[in-house]
N, C-alpha and C positions, 0 to 999 in steps of 0.2 A: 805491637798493637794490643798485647796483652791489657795493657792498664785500661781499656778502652769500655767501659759498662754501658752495656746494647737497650737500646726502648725496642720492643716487642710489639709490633702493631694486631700480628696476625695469631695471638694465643686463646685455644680456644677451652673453655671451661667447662664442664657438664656439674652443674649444681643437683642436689639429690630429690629438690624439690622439680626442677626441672623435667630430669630423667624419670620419676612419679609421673608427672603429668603426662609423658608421652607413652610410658607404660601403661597408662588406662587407656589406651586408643590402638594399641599393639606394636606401638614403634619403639623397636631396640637397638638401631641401627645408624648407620649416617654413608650413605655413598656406596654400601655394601658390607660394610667394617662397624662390629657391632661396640656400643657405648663401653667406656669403662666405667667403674666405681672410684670416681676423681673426689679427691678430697684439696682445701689451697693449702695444703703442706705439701702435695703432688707438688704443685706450679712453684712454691718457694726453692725446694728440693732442687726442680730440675733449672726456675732462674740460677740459682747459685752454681749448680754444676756447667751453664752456658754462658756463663759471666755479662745477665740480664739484670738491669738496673731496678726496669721498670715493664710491665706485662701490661698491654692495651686487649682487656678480656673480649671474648665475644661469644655469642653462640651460634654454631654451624650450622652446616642446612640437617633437617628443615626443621630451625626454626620453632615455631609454634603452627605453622599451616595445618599439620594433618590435625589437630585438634581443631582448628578454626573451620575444618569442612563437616565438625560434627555438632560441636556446639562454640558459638563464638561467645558467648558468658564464659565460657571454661577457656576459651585462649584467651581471653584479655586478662580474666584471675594468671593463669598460667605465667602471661608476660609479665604480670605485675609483680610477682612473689619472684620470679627469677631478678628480674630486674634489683628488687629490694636484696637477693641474696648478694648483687654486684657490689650493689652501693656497701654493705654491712662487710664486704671484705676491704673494700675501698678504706672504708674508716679506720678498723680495722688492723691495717698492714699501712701507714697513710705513706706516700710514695711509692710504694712498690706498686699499687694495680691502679689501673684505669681502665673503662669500662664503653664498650657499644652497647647501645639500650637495645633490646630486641624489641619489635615491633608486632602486634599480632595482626600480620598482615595476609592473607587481601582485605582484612575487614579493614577500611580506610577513616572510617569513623573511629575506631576505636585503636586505632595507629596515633593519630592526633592526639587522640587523648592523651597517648601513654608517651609521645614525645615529649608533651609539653610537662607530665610530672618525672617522666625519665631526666630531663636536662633542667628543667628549673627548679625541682623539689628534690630528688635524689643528685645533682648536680655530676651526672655521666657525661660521658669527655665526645659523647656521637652518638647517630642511632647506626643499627646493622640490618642486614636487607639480606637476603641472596637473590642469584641472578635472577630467576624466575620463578612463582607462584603457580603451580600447572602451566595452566598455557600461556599467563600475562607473564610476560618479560618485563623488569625494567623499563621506562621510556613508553610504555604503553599506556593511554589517553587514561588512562585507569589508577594511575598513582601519579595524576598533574598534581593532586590538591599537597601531597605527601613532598615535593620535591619546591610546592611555590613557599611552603612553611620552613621548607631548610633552608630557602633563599633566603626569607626576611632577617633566619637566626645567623645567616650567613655556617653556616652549623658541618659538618666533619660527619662523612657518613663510610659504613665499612661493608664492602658488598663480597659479600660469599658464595660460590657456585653453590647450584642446588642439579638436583637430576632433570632429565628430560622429560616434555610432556609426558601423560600415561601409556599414550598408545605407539610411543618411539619404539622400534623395533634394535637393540644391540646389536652389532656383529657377532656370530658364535663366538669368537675368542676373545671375546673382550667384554662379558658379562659384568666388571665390577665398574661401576661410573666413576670412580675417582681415577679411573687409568687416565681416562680420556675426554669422557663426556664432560666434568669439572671446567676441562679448559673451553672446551666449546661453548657453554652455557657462558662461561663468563666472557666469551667475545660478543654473544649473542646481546647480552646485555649491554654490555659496553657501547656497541656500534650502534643499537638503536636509543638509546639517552643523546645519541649525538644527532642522530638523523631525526628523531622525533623532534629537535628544536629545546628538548629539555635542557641540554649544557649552553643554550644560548640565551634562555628566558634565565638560566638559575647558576650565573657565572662564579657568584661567591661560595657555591656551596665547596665541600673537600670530600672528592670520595677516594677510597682504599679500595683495589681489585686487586685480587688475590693470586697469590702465584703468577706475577710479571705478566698481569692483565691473560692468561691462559695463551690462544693464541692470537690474541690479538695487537701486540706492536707488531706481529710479523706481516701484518695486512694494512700496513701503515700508507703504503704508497696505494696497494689498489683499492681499499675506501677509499683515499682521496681522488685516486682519477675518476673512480667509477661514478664517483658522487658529480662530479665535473662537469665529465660525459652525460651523466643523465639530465643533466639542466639545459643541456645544450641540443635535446633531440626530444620534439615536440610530442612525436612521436611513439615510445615508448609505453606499452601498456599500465600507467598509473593511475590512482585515482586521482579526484580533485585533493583527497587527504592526502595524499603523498604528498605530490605535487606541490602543495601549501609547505609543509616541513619541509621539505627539501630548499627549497626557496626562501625560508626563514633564517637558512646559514649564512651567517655572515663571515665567514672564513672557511678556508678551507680545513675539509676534516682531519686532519694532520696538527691542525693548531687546538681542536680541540680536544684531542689526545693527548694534546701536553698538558691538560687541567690536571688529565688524572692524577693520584699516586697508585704507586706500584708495590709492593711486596715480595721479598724475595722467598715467599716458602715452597720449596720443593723448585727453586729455577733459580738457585743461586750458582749458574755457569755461563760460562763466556758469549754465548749464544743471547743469550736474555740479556745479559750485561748489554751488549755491544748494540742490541735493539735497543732498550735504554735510552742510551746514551744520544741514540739519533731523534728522539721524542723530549725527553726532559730529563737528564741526570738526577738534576734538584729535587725528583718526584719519588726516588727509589727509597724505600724504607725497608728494614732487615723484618723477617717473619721468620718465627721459628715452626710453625704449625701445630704446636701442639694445641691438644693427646691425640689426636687423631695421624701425624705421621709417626712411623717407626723410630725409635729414640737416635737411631745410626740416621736416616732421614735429615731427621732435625738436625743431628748438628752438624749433617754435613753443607748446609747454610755458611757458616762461620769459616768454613774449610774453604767454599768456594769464594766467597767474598774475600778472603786472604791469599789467594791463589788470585784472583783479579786485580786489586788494589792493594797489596800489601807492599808497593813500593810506593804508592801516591798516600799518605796520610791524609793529604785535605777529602779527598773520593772518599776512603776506607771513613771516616770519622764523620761525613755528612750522611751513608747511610746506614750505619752502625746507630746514627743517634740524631744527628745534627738535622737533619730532614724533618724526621719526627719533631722536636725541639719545634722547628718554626711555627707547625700543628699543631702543638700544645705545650705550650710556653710554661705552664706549671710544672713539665717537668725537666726543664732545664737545668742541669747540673753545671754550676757556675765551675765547681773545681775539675771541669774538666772541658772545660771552653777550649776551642779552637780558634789558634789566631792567623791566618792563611802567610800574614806578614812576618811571623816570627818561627822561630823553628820547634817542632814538636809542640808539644801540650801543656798548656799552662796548669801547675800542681797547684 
């Protein structure tokens, strides 16, 4: 599998204009684990030593929010100069990166904005989100206008956990959010873009959740019945809002878990795999997590995908690459097609 060069959906960049702008607001950090001083010869350096073709960039939580809650002029500047730093590696290196726009979001005005010159004037391959915005989650009536625009673009969106409200209280042992709370946030999100009726008004959009959806394919069967059950009992303390959403699903929640795609950073093991496989194969894409996981971390991604699939080349090769490939066709590496009829990889 050696010959095999990986698309990277989940690699994350810290631009210096970036890290600038959340240095004037006191944010040095991401999840508990503080920024580095990333430069893209980092990302070339450690593509080459991961045997990564192509880097789909992004920026981690959070984001531009904690500027957006002081001055929203300074996060849309913020998202737009980062954005620009994407596009200008893009050119740049051309094949090697691909870019999620960041979005200065919860300002939803000026989200739009920045999508429409993110992917039609800087030509970035998605926009990026994380899970939750303080208290607005994903799927919350608050970013309809943000998800009815991705429908039109039909458009490729990459969602990133972010930490829990302000006033969530950690377990003593378990103070850093990326142990744990990462995956939670990203269920949190996940389950309500489905419940909220978002994945069923905005069926063409593509989103990427992070680390094999956190824990969310393991709730695969009980969102579905719960979702089920709750339509079936009049009874049940909800609102008229709920109640409308819920009722807006036209399949059951299981099927719209197979929209998603998945990433394998930091859950590339048998466990994840084998959820997977019961939701959508086709949807798993390889994450290496960088800079933000430990470099033994990241690669041990590569390790466990070849501990998985290293005897099935068609698995191993659709999400090493082929996965991504359908997502973004431009970076399709013709010499190294898979042909499921014929044996190994065509040189």
């Amino acid at each position: 599998m050696d010959n095999i060069q990986f698309i990277d959906v989940h690699h994350h960049i810290l631009p210096q204009v970036y890290r600038d702008g959340l240095k004037e607001v006191g944010i040095e950090k991401s999840g508990g684990k503080p920024f580095r001083n990333w430069v893209p010869e980092d990302s070339l350096e450690l593509m080459e030593r991961q045997g990564i073709a192509t880097a789909i960039c992004s920026i981690s939580e959070p984001a531009v929010y904690p500027v957006c809650d002081i001055s929203i002029p300074k996060a849309r500047d913020l998202a737009r100069k980062t954005n620009e730093s994407m596009a200008e590696m893009m050119q740049k290196y051309p094949g090697k990166f691909g870019a999620f726009a960041v979005l200065p979001l919860p300002d939803v005005e000026g989200a739009l904005e920045e999508m429409e010159y993110a992917l039609d004037v800087l030509k970035l391959d998605g926009v990026g989100f994380v899970s939750n915005y303080h208290d607005d989650y994903l799927g919350n009536n608050v970013f309809d206008e943000i998800f009815a625009e991705m429908q039109k673009r039909k458009a490729a969106g990459y969602v990133h956990p972010s930490v829990p409200p302000k006033n969530f209280v950690r377990p003593q042992y378990t103070p850093l959010d990326y142990f744990e709370e990462f995956t939670f946030c990203t269920t949190r999100a996940a389950s309500n873009l489905i419940l909220s009726g978002t994945m069923e008004r905005c069926p063409d959009i593509k989103l990427f959740f992070s680390h094999m959806g956190g824990t969310f394919p393991y709730l695969r069967w009980r969102l579905t019945a719960c979702h089920a059950a709750t339509l079936e009992n009049p009874n049940l303390p909800l609102t008229p809002e709920h109640r409308k959403a819920y009722e807006s699903l036209t399949k059951p929640v299981s099927e719209y878990m197979s929209m998603y795609y998945y990433d394998t950073a930091l859950a590339s093991h048998d466990i994840a795999y084998h959820a997977l496989e019961q939701i959508n194969p086709n949807h798993v894409c390889y994450g290496s997590d960088a800079f933000f996981a430990t470099p033994w971390l990241s690669e041990y991604g590569k390790e466990g995908l070849l501990r998985e699939y290293g005897n099935d080349r068609e698995k191993y090769y659709a999400i090493a690459r082929g996965n991504a490939e359908k997502v973004f066709p431009r970076f399709a590496n013709k010499s190294q097609s898979y042909f499921p009829m014929t044996e190994g990889f065509v040189k």
